[in-house]
C-alpha positions as CSV (number, residue, x, y, z in Angstrom):
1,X,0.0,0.0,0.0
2,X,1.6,3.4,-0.6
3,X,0.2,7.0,0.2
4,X,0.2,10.4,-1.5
5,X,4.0,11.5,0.4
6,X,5.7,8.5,-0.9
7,X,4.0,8.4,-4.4
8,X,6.7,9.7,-6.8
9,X,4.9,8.3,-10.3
10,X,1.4,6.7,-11.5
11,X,1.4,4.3,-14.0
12,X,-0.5,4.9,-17.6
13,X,-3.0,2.6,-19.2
14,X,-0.7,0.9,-22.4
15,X,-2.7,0.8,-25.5
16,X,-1.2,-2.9,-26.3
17,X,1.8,-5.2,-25.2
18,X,2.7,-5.8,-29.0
19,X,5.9,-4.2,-30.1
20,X,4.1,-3.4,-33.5
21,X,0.6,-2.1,-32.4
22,X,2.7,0.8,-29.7
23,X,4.4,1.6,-32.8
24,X,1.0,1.8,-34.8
25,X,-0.8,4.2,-31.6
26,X,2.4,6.3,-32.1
27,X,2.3,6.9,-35.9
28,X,-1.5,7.6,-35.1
29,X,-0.7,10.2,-32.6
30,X,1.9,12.0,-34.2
31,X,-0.6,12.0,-37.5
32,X,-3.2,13.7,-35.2
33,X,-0.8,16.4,-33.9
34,X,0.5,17.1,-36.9
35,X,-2.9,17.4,-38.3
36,X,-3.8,19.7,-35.1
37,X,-1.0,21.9,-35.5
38,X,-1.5,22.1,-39.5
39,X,-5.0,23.0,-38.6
40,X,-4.9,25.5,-36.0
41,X,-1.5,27.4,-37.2
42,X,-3.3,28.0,-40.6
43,X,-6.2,29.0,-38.4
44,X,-3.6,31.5,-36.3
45,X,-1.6,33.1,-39.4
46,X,-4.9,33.7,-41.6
47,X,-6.6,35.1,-38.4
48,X,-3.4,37.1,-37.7
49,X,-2.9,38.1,-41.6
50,X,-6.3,38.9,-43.1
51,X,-7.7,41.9,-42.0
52,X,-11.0,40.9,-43.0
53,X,-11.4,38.1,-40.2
54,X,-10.4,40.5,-37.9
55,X,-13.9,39.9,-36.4
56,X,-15.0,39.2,-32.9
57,X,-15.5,35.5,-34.6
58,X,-12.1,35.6,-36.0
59,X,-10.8,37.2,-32.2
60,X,-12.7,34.0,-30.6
61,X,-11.3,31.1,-32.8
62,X,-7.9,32.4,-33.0
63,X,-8.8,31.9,-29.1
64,X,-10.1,28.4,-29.6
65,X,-7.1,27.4,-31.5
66,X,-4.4,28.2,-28.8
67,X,-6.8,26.0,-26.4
68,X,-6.8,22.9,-29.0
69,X,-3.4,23.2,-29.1
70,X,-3.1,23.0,-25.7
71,X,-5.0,20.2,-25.0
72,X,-3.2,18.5,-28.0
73,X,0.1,19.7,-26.4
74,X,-0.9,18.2,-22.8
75,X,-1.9,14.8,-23.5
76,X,-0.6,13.8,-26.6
77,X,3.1,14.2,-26.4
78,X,3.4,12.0,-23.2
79,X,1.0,9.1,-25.3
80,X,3.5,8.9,-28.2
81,X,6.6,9.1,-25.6
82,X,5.5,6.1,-23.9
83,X,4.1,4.4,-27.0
84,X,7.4,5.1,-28.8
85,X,9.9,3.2,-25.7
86,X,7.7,0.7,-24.4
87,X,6.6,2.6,-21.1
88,X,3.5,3.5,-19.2
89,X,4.8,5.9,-16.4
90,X,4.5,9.6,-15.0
91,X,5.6,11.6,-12.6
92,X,3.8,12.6,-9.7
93,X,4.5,16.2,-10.6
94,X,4.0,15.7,-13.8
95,X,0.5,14.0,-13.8
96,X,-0.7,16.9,-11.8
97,X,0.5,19.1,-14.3
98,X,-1.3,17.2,-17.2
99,X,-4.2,17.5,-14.9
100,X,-4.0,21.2,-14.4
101,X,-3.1,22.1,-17.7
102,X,-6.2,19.9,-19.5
103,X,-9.2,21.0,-16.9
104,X,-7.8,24.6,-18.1
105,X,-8.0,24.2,-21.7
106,X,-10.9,22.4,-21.2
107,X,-12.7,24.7,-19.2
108,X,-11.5,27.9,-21.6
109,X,-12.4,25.8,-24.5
110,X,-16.2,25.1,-23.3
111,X,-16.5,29.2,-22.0
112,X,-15.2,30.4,-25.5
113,X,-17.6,27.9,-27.5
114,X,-20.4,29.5,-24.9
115,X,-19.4,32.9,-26.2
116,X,-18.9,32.2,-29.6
117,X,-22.9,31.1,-29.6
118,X,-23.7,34.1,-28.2
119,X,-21.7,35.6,-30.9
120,X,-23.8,33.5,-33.5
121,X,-27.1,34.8,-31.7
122,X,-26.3,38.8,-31.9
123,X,-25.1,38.5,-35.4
124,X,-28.5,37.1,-36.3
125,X,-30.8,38.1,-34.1
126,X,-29.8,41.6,-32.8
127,X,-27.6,42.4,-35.8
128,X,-28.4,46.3,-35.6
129,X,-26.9,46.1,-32.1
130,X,-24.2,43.7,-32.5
131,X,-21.4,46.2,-32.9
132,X,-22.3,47.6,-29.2
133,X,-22.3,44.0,-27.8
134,X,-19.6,42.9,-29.5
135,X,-17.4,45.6,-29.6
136,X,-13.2,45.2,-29.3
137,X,-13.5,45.6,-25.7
138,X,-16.3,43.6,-24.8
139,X,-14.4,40.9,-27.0
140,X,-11.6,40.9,-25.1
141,X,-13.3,41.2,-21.4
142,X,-15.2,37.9,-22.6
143,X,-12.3,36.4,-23.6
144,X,-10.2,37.1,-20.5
145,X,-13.3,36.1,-18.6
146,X,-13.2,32.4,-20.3
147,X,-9.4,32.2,-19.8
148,X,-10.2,33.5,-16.1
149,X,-12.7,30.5,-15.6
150,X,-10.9,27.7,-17.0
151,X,-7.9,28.6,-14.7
152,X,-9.7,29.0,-11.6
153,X,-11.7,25.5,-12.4
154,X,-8.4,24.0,-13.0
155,X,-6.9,25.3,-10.2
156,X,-9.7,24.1,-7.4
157,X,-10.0,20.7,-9.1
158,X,-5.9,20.0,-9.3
159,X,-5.6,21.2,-5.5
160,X,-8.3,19.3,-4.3
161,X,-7.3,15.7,-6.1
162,X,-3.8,16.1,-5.4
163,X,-4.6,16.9,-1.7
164,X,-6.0,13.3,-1.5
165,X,-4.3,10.4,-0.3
166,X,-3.7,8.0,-2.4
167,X,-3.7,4.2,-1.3
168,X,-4.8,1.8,-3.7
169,X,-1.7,1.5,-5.4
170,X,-0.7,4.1,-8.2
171,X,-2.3,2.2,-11.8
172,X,-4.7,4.9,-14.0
173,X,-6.9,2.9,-16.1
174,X,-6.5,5.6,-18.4
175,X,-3.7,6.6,-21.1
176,X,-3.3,10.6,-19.6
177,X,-4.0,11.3,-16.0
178,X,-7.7,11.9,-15.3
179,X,-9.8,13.2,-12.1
180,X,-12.0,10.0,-12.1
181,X,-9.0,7.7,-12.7
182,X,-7.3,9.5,-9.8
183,X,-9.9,9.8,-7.1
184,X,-10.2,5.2,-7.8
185,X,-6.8,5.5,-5.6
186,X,-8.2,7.6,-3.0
187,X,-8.5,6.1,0.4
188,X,-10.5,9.4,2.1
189,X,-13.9,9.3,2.4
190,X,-14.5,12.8,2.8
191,X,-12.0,14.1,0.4
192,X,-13.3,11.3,-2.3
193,X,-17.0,13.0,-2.1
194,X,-15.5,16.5,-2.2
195,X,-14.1,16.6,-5.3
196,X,-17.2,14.4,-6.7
197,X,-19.3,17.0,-5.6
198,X,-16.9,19.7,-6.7
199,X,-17.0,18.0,-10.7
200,X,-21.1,18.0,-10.0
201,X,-21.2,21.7,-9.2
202,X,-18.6,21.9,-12.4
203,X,-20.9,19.9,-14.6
204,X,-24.1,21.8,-13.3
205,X,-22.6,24.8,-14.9
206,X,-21.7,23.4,-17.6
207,X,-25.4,22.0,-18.4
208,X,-26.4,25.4,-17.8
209,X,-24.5,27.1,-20.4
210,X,-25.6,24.5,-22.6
211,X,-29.2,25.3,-22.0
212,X,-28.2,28.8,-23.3
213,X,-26.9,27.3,-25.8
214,X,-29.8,25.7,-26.9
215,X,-32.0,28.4,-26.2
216,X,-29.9,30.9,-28.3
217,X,-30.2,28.0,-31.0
218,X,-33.7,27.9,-30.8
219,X,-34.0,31.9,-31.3
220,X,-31.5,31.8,-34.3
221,X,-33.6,29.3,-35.8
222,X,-36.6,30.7,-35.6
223,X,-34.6,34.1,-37.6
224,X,-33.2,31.9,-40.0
225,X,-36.4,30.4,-41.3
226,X,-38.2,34.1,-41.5
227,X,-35.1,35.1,-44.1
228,X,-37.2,35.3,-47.4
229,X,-34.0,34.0,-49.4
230,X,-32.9,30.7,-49.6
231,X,-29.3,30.9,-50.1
232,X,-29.2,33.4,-46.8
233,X,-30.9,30.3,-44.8
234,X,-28.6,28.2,-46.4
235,X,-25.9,30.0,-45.1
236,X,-27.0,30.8,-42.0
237,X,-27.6,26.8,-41.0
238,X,-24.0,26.1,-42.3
239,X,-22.9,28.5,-40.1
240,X,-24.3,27.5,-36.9
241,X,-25.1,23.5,-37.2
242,X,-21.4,22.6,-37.2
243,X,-21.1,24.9,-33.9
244,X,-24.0,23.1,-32.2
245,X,-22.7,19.1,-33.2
246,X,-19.6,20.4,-31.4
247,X,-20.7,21.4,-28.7
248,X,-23.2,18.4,-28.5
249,X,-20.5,16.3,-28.7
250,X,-17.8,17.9,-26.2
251,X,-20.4,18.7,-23.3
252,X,-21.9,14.9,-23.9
253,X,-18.6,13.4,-24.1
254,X,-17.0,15.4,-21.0
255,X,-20.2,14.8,-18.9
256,X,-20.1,10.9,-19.7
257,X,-16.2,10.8,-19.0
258,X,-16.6,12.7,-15.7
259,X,-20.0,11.3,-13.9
260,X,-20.6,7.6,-15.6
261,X,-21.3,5.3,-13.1
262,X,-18.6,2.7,-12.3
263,X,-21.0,-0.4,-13.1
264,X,-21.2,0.7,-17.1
265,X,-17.5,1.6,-17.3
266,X,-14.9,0.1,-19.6
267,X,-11.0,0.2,-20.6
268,X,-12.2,0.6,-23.8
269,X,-15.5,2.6,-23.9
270,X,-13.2,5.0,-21.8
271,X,-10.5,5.1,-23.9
272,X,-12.7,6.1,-26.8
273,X,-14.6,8.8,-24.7
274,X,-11.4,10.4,-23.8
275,X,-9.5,10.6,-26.9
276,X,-12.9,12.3,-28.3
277,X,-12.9,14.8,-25.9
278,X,-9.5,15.7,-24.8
279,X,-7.8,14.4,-28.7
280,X,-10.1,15.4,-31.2
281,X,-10.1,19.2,-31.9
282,X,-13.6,21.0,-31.6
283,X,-13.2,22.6,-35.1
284,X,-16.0,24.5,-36.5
């Protein structure tokens, strides 16, 4: 049995014991980054370049980019490390790190999708008024304000799960280091149903935002089907669909990853949730 003061790594969940398939999950990874940071620094330079994205949508995705590189950047390099020489460890340090760093992305990423819709609903609901709502300033306040709240999320969660003590041995069931994964090694009580009910308040929030989300949805809807012209519906639905799918898929595959009870839980089902919400990039 060993405890949280003598813990000095954690062990990752290996995608196989073959020789040939950890070679296979690491040319899969480093095609994924690549991809990511082909993606996202096209995203950055023609944001940066082209004056006429310089938008409070352009402002907001360049945004969304640096976070999908980040959560690319947090768990993804560590996968093809251990993939690439046969291990499966971490450092105590520097799974609370990975920890830290995703919740923040994560948590920046969901607040900046939030605005982003809200973005969506000025433009075509309030479009007289959208240049007072969505002025320069107000752009960056609401930016600051998402980067704000993923930091403080990540903060509270990282200091309460690494304030635990850990003595159920030091194996994640999981190929990054993950809140649920960590709080299985937890012998407190207490501290256990803390953080639990520190990730419920977290996914509370979260569920609310996405009821604005679908509210605002349902009000851009309605405008889109009163344009007269087809081609402006056409390109309004375009617009926003792809936004709403995303969000659909991040919030449900988040929520699932985070509260799922243990008796439905899998190596594999979580391994496929995790990868689609922490790997694949949210892109519009």
């Amino acid at each position: 049995m060993s405890n949280s003061s003598s813990l000095t790594q954690f062990l990752l969940l290996a995608f196989a014991d073959r020789r040939e398939l950890q070679l296979l999950h690491f040319w899969l990874f480093l095609a994924i980054s690549l991809a990511a940071l082909l993606a996202n620094g096209l995203i950055l330079s023609a944001v940066a370049c082209d004056h006429h994205l310089h938008t409070p949508m352009g402002f907001f995705l360049l945004n969304l980019s640096l976070t999908d590189l980040g959560c690319i950047c947090t768990t993804v390099p560590k996968a093809m490390h251990n993939s690439l020489w046969g291990t499966t460890t971490i450092s105590y340090m520097g799974c609370a790190a990975q920890v830290f760093l995703l919740v923040f992305f994560l948590g920046t990423e969901f607040s900046l999708l939030t605005i982003m819709c809200y973005d969506r609903y000025v433009a075509i609901c309030k479009p007289l008024h959208y240049g007072t709502l969505l002025g320069s300033r107000a752009c960056a306040h609401m930016a600051a304000a998402a980067w704000a709240t993923g930091f403080l999320s990540a903060l509270l969660h990282t200091v309460n799960t690494f304030s635990l003590p850990l003595c159920q041995g030091n194996a994640l069931g999981q190929f990054f280091c993950e809140i649920p994964h960590i709080l299985k090694l937890s012998c407190s009580h207490s501290g256990y149903l803390r953080e639990i009910w520190l990730i419920v308040v977290t996914a509370c929030l979260v569920f609310g935002c996405f009821i604005f989300i679908v509210f605002s949805y349902v009000q851009i809807f309605r405008a889109v089907l009163r344009i007269p012209s087809q081609q402006g519906r056409h390109k309004a639905f375009s617009t926003c669909l792809p936004h709403l799918a995303v969000v659909s898929l991040f919030v449900s595959t988040a929520t699932f990853a985070n509260l799922k009870p243990p008796s439905i839980s899998s190596p594999s089902m979580d391994l496929v949730v995790a990868v689609l919400y922490s790997v694949v990039p949210p892109k519009q």
